[in-house]
PAPA-696022 format. One record per residue (C-alpha): residue in one letter; residue number from 1; x, y, z; chain. Coordinates in pm, whole numbers, plus 50000, padded with zeros to 5 digits. Last residue first. Example, Ala and Ser with C-alpha at 12.3 -4.5 7.8 and 13.67 -1.06 7.14 Angstrom:
2
<'s'; 2; <51367; 49894; 50714>; 'A'>
<'a'; 1; <51230; 49550; 50780>; 'A'>
This chain:
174
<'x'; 174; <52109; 50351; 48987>; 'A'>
<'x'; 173; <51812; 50324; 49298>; 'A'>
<'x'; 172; <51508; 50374; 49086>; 'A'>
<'x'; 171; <51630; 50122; 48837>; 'A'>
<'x'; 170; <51718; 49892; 49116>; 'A'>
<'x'; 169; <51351; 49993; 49273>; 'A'>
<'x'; 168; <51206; 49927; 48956>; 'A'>
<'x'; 167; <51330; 49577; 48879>; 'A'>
<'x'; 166; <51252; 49478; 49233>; 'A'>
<'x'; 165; <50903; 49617; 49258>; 'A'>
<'x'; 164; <50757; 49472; 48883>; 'A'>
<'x'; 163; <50863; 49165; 48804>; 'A'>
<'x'; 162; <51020; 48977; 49120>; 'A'>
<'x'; 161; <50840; 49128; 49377>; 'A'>
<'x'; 160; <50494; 49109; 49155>; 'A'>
<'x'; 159; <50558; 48748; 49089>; 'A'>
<'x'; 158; <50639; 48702; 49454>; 'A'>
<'x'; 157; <50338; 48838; 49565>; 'A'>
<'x'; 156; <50256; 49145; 49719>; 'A'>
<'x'; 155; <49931; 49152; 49855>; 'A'>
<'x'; 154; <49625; 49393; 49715>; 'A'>
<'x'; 153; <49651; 49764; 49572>; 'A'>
<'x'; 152; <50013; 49828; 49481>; 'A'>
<'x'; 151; <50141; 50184; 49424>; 'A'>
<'x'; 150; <50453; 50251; 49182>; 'A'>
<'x'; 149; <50672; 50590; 49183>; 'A'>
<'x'; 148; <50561; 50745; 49445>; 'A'>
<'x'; 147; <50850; 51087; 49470>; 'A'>
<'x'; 146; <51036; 51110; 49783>; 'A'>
<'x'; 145; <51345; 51253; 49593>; 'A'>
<'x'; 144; <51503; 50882; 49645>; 'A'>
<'x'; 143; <51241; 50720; 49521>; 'A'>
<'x'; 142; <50888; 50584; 49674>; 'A'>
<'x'; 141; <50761; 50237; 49593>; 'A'>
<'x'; 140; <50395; 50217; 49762>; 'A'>
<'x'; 139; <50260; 49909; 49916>; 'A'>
<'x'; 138; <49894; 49868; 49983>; 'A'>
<'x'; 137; <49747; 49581; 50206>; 'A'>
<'x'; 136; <49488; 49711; 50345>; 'A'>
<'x'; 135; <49208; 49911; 50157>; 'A'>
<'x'; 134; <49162; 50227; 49955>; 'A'>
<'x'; 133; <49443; 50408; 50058>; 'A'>
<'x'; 132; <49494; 50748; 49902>; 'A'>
<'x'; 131; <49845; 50803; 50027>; 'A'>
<'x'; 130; <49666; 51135; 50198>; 'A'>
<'x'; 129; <49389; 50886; 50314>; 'A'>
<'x'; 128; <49619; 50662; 50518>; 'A'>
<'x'; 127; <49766; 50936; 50640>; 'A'>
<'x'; 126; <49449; 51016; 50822>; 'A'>
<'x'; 125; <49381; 50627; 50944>; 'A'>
<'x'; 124; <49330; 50755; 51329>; 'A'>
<'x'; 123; <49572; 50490; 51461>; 'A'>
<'x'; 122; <49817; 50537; 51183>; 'A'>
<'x'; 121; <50096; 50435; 51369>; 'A'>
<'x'; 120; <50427; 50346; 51218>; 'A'>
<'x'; 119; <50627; 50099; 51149>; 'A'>
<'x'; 118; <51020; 50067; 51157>; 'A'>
<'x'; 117; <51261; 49870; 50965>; 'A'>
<'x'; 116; <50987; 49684; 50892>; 'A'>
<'x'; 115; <50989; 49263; 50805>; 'A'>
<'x'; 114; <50888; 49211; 51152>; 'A'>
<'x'; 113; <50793; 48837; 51242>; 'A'>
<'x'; 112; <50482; 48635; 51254>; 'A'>
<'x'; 111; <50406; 48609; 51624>; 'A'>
<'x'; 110; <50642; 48919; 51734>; 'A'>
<'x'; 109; <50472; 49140; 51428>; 'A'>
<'x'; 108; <50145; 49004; 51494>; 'A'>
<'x'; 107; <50149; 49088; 51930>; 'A'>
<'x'; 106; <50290; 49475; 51806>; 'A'>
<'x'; 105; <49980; 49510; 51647>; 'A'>
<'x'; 104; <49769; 49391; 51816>; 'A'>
<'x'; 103; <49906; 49625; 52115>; 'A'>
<'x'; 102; <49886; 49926; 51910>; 'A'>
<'x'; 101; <49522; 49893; 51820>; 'A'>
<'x'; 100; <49515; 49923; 51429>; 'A'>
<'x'; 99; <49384; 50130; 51232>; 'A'>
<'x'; 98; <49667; 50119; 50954>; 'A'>
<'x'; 97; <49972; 50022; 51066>; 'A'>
<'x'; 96; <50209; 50216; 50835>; 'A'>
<'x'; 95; <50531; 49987; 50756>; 'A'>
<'x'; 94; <50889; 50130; 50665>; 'A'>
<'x'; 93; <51090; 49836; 50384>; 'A'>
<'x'; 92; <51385; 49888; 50334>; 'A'>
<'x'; 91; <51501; 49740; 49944>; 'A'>
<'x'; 90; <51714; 49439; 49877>; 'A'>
<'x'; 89; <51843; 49420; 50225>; 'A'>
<'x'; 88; <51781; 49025; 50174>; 'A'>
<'x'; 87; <51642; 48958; 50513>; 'A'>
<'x'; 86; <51402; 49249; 50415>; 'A'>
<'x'; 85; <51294; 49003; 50134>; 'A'>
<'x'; 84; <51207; 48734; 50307>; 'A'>
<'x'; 83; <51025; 48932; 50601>; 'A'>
<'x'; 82; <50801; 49056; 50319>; 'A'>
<'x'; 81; <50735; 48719; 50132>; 'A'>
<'x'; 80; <50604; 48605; 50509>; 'A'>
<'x'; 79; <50379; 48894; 50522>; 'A'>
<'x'; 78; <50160; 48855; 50186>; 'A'>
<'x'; 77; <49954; 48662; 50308>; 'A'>
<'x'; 76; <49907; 48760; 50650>; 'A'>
<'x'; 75; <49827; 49088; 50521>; 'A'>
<'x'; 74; <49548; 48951; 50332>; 'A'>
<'x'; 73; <49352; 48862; 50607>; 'A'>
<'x'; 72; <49424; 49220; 50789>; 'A'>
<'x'; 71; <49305; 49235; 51135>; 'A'>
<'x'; 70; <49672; 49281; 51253>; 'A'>
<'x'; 69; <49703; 49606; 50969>; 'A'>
<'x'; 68; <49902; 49693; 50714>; 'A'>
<'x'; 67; <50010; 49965; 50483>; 'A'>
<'x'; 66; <50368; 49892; 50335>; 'A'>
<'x'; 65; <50563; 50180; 50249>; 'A'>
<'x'; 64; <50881; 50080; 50057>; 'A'>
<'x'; 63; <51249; 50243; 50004>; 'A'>
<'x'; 62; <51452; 50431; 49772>; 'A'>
<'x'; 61; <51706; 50622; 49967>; 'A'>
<'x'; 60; <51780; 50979; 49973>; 'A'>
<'x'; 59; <51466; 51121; 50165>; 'A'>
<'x'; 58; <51388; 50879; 50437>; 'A'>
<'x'; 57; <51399; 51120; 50728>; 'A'>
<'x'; 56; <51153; 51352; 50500>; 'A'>
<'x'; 55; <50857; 51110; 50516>; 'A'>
<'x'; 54; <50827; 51145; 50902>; 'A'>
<'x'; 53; <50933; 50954; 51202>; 'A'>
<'x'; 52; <50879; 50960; 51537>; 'A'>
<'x'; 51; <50966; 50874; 51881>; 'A'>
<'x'; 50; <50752; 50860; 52189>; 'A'>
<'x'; 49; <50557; 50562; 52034>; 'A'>
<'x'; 48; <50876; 50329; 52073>; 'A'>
<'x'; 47; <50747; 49995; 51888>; 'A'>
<'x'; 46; <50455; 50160; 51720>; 'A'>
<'x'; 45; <50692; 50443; 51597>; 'A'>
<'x'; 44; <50470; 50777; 51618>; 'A'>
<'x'; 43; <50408; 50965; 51349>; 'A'>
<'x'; 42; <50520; 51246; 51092>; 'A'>
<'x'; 41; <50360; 51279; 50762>; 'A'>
<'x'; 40; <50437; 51467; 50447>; 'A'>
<'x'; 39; <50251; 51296; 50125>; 'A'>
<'x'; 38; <50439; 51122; 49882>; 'A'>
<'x'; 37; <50569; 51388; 49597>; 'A'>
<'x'; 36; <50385; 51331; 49254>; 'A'>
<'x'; 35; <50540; 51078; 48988>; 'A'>
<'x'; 34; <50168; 50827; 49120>; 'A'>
<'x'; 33; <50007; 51032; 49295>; 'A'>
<'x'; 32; <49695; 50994; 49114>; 'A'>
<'x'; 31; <49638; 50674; 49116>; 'A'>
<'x'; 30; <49542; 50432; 48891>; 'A'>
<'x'; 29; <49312; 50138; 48960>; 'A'>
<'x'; 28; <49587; 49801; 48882>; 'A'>
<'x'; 27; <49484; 49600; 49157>; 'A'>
<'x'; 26; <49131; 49666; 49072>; 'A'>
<'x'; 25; <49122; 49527; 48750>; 'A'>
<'x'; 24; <48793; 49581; 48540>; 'A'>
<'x'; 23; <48698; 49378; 48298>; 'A'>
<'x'; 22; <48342; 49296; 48573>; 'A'>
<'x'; 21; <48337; 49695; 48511>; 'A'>
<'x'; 20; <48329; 49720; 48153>; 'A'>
<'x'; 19; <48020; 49488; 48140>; 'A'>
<'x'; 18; <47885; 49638; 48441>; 'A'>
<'x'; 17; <47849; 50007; 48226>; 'A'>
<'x'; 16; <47689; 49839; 47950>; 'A'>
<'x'; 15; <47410; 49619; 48155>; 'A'>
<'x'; 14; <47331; 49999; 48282>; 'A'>
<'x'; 13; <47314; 50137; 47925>; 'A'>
<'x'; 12; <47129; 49847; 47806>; 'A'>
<'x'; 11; <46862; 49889; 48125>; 'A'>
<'x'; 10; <46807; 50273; 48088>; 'A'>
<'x'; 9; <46762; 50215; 47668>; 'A'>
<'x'; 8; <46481; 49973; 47757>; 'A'>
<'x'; 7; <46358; 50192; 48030>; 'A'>
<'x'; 6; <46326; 50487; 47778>; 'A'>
<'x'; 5; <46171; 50291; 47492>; 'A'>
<'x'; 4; <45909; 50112; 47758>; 'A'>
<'x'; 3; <45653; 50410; 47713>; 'A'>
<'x'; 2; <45731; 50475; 47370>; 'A'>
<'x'; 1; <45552; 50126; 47273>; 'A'>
């Protein structure tokens, strides 16, 4: 009888542990940057690749980081509600195309449009790991100190524009 005590107690510990984890939500994992300063980078544009652009020239403004990438699925989702709302000027949005071949890339934006006031190129995916990016898409809300204030895992949807990233990037931005 004590011989199967210890893999009884092994399997109701393991059958505990994927309980919690199918309740899991991994849009919503935490992060720890979140109200810490978004990682310094400087890379090339992907439309000009001789000129660059680095966290600190958008210090002052509150603005968006969108990781993407052509093979993305999920990008395409998500893209159209993007170029929507940079037609507004609500917020500008700066994309990080995230290992991705350059000339993909630039083919999606011209076939689906280009919601980025610039993108950049991530070819080697190493700022991609300094935002802590588990997967493409992400979008990050950064303020005007260059602070990450929010960090979405998954699409952006319009219920996620309209109740959570537009609320606190007017907030962000009083």
């Amino acid at each position: 009888m004590k011989r199967y005590l210890f893999p009884l107690i092994a399997f109701v510990v393991l059958v505990g542990f994927l309980a919690v984890g199918l309740h899991l939500k991994p849009r919503e994992l935490p992060s720890p940057l979140i109200d810490k300063p978004a990682p310094g980078f400087s890379l090339p544009q992907l439309a000009t690749p001789s000129q660059r652009l680095s966290a600190q020239d958008m210090r002052g403004k509150v603005w968006l980081l969108n990781v993407w990438a052509s093979w993305c699925v999920a990008c395409r989702q998500e893209h159209a509600l993007l170029v929507e709302i940079a037609k507004t000027g609500a917020v500008p949005i700066y994309g990080l195309n995230y290992k991705d071949k350059r000339l993909d890339a630039l083919s999606w934006l011209d076939q689906f449009g280009n919601p980025y006031v610039a993108s950049l190129s991530d070819a080697d995916g190493l700022v991609g790991i300094d935002y802590g990016v588990y997967g493409v898409p992400e979008t990050f809300v950064i303020d005007k100190q260059g602070v990450i204030r929010h960090k979405l895992i998954g699409p952006v949807t319009a219920e996620t524009l309209r109740d959570v990233i537009l609320p606190l990037v007017k907030k962000l931005d009083a």
